[in-house]
C-alpha positions in Angstrom: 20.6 1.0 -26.6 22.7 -1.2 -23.9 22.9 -0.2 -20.5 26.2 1.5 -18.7 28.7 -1.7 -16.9 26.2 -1.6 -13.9 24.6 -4.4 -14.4 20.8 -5.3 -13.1 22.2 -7.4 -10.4 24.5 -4.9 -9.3 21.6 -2.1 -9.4 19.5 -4.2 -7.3 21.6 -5.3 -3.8 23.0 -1.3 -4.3 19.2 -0.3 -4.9 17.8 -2.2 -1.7 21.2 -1.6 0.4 20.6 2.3 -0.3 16.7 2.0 0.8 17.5 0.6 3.7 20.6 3.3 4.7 18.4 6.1 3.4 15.5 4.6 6.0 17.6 4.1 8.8 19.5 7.7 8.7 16.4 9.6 8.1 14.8 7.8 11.4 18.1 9.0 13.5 18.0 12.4 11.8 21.7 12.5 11.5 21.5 12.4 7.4 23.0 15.8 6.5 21.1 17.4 3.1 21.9 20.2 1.0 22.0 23.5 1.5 23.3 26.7 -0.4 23.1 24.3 -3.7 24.9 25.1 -6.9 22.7 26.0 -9.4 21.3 22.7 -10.9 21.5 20.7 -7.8 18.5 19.4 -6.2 18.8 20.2 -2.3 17.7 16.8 -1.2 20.8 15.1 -2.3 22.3 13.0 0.1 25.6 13.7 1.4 26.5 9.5 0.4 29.1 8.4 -1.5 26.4 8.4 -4.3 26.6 11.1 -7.0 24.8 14.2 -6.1 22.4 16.2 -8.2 24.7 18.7 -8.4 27.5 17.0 -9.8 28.9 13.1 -9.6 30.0 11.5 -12.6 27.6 10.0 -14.9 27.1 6.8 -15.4 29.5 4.7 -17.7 28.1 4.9 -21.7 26.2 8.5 -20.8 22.3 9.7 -21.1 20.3 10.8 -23.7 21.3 14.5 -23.6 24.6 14.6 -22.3 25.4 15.3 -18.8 22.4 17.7 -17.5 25.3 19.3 -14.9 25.6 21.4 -18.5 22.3 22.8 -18.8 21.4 23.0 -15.1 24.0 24.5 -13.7 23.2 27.3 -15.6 20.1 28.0 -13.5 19.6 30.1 -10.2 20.8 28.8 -6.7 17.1 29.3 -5.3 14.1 28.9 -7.7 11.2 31.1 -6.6 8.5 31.7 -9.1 4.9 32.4 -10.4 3.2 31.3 -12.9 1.6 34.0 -15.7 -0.7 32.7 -18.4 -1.0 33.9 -21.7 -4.8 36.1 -20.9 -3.0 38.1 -18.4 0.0 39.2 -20.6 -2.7 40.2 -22.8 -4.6 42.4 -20.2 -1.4 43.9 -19.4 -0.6 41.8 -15.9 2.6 42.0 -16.8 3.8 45.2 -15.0 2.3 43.9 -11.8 4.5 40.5 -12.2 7.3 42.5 -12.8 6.8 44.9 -10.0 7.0 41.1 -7.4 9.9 40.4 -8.9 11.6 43.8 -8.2 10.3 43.5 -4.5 10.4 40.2 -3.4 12.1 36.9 -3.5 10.5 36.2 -7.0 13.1 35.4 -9.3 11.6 33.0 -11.8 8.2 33.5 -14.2 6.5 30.7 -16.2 4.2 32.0 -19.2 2.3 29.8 -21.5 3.6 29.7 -24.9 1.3 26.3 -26.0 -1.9 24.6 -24.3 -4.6 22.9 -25.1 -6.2 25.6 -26.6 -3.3 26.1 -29.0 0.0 28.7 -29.6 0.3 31.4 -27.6 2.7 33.4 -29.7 3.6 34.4 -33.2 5.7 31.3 -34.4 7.6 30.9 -37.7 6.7 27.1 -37.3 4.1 25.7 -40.3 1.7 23.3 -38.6 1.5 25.1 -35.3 0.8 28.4 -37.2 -1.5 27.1 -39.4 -3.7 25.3 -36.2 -3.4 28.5 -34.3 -6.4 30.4 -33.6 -5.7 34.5 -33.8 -7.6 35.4 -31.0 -5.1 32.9 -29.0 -2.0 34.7 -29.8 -1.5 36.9 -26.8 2.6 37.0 -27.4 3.0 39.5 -30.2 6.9 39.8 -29.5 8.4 36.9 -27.7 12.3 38.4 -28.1 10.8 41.7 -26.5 8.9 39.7 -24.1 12.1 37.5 -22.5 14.2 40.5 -23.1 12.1 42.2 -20.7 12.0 39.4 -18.3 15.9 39.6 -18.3 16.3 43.1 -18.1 14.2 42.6 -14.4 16.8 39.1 -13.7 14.3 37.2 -14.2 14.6 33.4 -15.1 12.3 33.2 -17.8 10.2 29.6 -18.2 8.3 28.7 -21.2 5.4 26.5 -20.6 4.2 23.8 -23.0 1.4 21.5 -23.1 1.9 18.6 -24.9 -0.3 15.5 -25.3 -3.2 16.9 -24.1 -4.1 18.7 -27.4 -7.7 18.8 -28.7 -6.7 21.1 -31.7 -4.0 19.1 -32.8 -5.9 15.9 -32.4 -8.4 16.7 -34.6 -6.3 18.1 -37.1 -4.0 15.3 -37.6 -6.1 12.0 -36.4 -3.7 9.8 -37.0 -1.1 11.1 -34.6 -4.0 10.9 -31.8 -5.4 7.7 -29.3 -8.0 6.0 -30.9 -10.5 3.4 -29.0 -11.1 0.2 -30.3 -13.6 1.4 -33.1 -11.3 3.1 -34.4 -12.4 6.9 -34.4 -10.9 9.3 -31.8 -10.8 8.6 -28.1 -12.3 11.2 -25.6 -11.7 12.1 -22.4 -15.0 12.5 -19.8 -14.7 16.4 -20.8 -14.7 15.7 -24.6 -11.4 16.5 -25.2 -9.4 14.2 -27.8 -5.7 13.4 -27.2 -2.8 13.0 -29.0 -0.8 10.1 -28.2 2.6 9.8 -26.3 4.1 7.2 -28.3 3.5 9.2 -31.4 7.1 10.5 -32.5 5.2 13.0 -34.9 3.7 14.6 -31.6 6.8 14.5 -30.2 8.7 16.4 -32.7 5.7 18.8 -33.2 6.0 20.0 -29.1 9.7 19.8 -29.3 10.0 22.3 -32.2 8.1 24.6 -30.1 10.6 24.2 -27.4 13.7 25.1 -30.1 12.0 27.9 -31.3 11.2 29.5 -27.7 14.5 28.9 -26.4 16.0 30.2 -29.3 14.0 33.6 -28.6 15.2 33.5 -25.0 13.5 31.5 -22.9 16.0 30.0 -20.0 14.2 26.3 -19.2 11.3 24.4 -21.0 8.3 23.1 -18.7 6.4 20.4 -20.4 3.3 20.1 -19.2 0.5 17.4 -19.5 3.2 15.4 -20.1 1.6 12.2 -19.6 -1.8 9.8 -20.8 -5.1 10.5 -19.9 -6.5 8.9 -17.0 -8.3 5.4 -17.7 -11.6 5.6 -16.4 -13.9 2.3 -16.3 -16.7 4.3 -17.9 -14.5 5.6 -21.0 -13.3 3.0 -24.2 -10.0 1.8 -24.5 -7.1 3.5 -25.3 -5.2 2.7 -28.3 -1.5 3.8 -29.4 -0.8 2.4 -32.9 2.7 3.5 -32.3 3.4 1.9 -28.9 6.9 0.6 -28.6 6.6 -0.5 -24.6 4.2 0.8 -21.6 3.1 4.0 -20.7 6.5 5.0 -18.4 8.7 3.9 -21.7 6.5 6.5 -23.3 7.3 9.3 -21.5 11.5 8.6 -21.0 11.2 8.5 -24.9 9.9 11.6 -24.8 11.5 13.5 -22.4 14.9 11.9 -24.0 14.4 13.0 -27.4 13.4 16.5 -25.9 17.0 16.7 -24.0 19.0 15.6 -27.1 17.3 18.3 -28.7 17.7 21.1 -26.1 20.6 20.6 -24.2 23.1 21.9 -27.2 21.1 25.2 -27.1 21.8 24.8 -23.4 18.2 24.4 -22.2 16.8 22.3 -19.6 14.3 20.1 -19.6 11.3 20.2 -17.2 8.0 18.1 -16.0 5.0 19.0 -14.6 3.6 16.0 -12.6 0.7 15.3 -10.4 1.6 15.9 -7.0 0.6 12.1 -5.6 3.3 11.3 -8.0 5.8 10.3 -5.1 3.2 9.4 -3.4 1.8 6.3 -5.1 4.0 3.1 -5.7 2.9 3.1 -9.4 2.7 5.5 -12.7 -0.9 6.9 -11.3 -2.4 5.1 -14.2 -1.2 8.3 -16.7 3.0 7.2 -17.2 3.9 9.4 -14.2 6.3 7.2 -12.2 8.3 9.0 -10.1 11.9 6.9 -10.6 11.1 7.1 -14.4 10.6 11.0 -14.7 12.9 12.0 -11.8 15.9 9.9 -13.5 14.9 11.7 -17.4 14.3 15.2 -16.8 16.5 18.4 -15.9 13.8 19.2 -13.4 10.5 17.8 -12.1 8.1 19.9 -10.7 5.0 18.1 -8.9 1.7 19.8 -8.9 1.8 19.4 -5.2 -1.4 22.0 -4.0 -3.3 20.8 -0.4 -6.7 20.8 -2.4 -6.1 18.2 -4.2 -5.1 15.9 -1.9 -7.7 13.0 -0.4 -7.8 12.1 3.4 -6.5 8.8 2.6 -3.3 9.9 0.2 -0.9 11.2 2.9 -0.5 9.6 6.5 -1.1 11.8 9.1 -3.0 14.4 7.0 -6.7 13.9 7.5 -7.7 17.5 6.2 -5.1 18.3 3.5 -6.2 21.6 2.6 -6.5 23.1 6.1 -3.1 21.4 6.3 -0.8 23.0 4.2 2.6 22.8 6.4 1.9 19.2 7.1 0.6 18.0 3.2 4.0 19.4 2.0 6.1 17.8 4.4 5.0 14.4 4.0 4.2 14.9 0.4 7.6 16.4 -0.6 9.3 14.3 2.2 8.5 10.7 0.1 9.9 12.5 -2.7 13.1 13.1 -1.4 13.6 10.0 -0.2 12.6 8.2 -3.2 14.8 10.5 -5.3 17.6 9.8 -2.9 17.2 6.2 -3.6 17.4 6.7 -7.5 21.0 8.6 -6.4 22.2 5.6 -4.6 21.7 3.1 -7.9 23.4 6.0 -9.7 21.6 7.8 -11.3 21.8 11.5 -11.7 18.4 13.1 -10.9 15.9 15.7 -11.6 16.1 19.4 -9.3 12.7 19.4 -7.4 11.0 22.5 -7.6 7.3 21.9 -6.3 4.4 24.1 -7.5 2.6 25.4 -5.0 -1.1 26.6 -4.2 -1.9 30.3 -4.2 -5.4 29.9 -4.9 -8.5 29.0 -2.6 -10.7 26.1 -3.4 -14.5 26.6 -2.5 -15.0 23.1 -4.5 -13.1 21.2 -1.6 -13.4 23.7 1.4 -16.1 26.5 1.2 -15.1 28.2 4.5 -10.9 27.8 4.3 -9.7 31.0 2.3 -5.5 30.9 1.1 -3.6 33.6 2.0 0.0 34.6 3.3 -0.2 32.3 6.3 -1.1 29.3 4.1 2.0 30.5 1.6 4.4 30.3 4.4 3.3 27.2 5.5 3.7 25.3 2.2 7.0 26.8 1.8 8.0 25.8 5.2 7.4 22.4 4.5 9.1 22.5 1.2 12.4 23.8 3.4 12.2 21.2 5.8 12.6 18.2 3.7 15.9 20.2 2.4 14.4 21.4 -0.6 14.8 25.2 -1.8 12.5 25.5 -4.8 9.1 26.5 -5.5 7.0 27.9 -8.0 3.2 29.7 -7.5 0.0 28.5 -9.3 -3.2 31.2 -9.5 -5.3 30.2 -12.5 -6.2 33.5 -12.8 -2.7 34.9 -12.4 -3.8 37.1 -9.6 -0.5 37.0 -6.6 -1.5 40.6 -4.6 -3.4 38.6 -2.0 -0.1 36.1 -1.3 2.6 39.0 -1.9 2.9 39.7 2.1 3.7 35.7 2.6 6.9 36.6 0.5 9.9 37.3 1.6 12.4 40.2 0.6 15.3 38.4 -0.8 16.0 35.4 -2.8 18.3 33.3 -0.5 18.7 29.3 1.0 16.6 28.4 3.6 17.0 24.6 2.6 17.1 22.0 6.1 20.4 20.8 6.0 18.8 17.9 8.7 15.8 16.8 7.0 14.6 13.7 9.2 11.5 11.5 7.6 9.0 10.8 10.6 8.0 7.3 11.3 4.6 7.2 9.4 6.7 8.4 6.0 9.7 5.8 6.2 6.5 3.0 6.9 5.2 4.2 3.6 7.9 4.3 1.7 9.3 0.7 2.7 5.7 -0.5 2.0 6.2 1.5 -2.0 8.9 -0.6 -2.4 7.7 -4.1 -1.9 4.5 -2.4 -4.4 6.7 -2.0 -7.2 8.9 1.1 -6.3 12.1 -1.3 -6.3 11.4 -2.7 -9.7 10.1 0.8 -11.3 13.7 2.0 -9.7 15.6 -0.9 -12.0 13.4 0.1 -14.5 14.4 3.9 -14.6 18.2 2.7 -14.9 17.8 1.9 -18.5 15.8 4.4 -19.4 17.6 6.9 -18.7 19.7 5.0 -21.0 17.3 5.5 -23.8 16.4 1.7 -23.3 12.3 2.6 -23.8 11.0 -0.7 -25.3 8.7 -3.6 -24.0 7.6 -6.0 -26.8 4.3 -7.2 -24.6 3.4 -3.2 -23.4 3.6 -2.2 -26.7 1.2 -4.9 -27.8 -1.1 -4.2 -25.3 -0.9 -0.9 -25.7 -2.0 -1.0 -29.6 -4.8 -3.2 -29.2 -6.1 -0.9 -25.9 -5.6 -3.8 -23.7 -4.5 -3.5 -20.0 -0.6 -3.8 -20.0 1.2 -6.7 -18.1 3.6 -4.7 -17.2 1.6 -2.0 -16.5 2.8 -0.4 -13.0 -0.9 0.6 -11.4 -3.9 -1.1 -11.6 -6.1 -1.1 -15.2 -8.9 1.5 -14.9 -7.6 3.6 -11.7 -10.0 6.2 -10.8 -8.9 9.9 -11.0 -9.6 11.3 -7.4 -8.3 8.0 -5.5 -5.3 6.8 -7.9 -5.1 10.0 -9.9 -6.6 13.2 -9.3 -9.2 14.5 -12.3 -7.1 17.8 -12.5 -4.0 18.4 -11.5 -4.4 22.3 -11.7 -7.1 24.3 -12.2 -7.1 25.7 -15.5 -5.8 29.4 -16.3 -8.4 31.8 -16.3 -8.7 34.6 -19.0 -8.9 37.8 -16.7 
């Protein structure tokens, strides 16, 4: 598919001149943001003459899609959410999530409808029926589910799971990674993968989608949306289907998914590690930031202090006793990075960071989360001129963090977010480490321009990409965390 008029050149002195302004303002503090967004604008969009998440015209030749103005626009002014797993609809958790939402900020609920361990509701859909283990099926009546959730204003969010699928895997082998031998590759847990370049997989996660959105569910969160990480210790991966690198991958995906749900006026979202803004590259998985914040409706980085290293964010020795700070510069670099993709113009994704209401005796026996640590995150989230969040408890258990919330759903959005020094450094040293190129890159993608002849070679023999944008065989825990969430617990 050939790119809009802008050509490369032109993408690159607008690219570096915008990196540059973006810097400089941010240093003076003088850079106005976003507050009181329309629905379906992001609240870090700068007030430039570049087009703003919330509205700006669209690139010349159009996206994959349509204009997402159409789809998002449609979504709440403020995004505050929790997330509600399938077990805990079952035990009847329900009225408890409900009873938040009448009393508090909450507006917004995400509830599994598909993970790794299969559906989570009765579908009419053949394969996915037939792979779907009774004793998983925790959604007797979706309709009378989402009606319910609208009945209380709720924004309703169905959550799907996509490559990461062990049951599908095995089922249909030949949709799945292989290592070099041939048979199926595994991950250090044992867990088989389908593969993102396989279109079969694609359709299989994005007929879920249609069917849940036809039965009233207001966005689509894809989750897992992304390849496994490449340990040293583990084979190969190989993607018979490859068509370019791992990035390429996941802007096919997440463009075939738009064309698909924007006419039943759905968005599209991502789940992403949180270090995704954080790290110059794709975090060795095909998480780039330019490339997923440039494709989706809305990206939503996994962004909890736990998993954060000493070494990942300047300034934050002891990221889970620093919850304010880990947000800030976390979220920070991802406004100004998404600001950047708004300057080559691009329309971008609405940031909605998860955040952590869980403790985590595996990092920090003695540091227990609460309400103080809720308000601290979401004070950092507001500070970079963001105004969207969603909740993570595996368990699905929010009594502990309900006095952090606040009464009513409203802005409280920076309208002067200024990046401190030790973030502008950073991000001026992401772009001579690949950012820049990753940000030329993301321009024809979100044109639905997803191949690379030598990516896709290496990628169906299992050899290390040349193009590949982080290092063959990064670590999880220094490049990319093991787990980006802990998993939901059955109550």
């Amino acid at each position: 598919m050939s790119m809009a008029p802008m050509t490369i050149q032109h993408v690159r002195s607008a690219a570096a001149v915008a990196v540059l302004a973006l810097l400089a303002a941010c240093g003076s503090g003088d850079k106005p943001g976003a507050s009181n967004a329309p629905a379906g604008g992001d609240s870090s969009a700068a007030a430039a003459p570049s087009p703003s998440a919330q509205g700006g015209a669209a690139p010349a030749g159009g996206m994959p899609g349509g204009d997402p103005r159409s789809v998002t626009r449609r979504m709440p002014a403020q995004i505050r959410g929790i997330y509600l797993n399938a077990y805990a609809i079952g035990r009847q958790r329900l009225p408890a999530a409900l009873k938040i939402a009448d009393e508090t900020e909450i507006n917004t609920l995400v509830v599994d409808v598909k993970d790794e361990r299969g559906m989570h509701y009765r579908s009419g859909l053949g394969l996915q029926m037939q792979l779907a283990n009774p004793k998983e099926v925790t959604l007797t009546n979706l309709k009378a589910f989402t009606d319910t959730l609208h009945a209380h204003h709720i924004f309703a969010i169905a959550r799907i799971v996509v490559f990461k699928d062990p049951v599908l895997s095995k089922a249909r082998p030949d949709w799945s990674i292989r290592n070099p031998s041939g048979g199926l590759w595994a991950d250090k847990k044992g867990n088989t993968w389908v593969s993102a370049w396989d279109p079969n997989v694609w359709d299989y996660n994005i007929a879920i989608a249609e069917e849940v959105a036809k039965l009233g569910f207001d966005m689509i969160q894809f989750d897992y949306v992304r390849f496994p990480e490449p340990y040293r210790s583990l084979p190969d991966q190989v993607h018979p289907h490859a068509q370019g690198a791992r990035t390429d991958a996941i802007a096919a995906f997440l463009n075939r998914a738009k064309a698909r749900l924007h006419p039943l006026g759905v968005p599209v979202a991502a789940d992403v590690f949180g270090l995704t803004p954080n790290d110059p590259g794709d975090v060795g998985i095909g998480q780039q930031w330019e490339t997923i914040a440039s494709t989706a409706d809305v990206v939503e980085p996994m962004m909890y202090p736990s998993h954060y290293l000493p070494t990942h964010l300047p300034g934050v020795p002891h990221p889970n006793r620093m919850p304010y700070e880990t947000l800030f510069k976390s979220a920070g670099m991802a406004v100004l990075r998404t600001q950047a993709l708004q300057q080559a113009g691009l329309h971008t994704a609405r940031n909605i960071p998860w955040l952590q209401a869980f403790s985590a005796p595996w990092v920090d026996h003695n540091f227990t989360y609460g309400p103080e640590q809720l308000r601290q995150q979401v004070r950092g989230v507001y500070d970079v001129g963001l105004n969207d969040w969603i909740l993570w408890s595996p368990g699905s258990k929010y009594g502990p963090f309900v006095p952090g919330l606040a009464r009513e759903t409203r802005s409280m959005a920076s309208t002067s977010y200024s990046a401190p020094a030790d973030v502008r450094s950073t991000i001026a040293m992401f772009e001579r480490q690949g950012v820049a190129e990753a940000r030329r890159k993301a321009v024809q993608q979100a044109h639905g321009n997803t191949t690379d002849r030598a990516a896709a070679d290496s990628a169906r023999t299992g050899k290390a990409s040349p193009t590949s944008t982080s290092p063959a065989g990064a670590e999880a825990g220094t490049t990319a965390p093991a787990q980006a969430a802990p998993p939901a617990k059955r109550p």
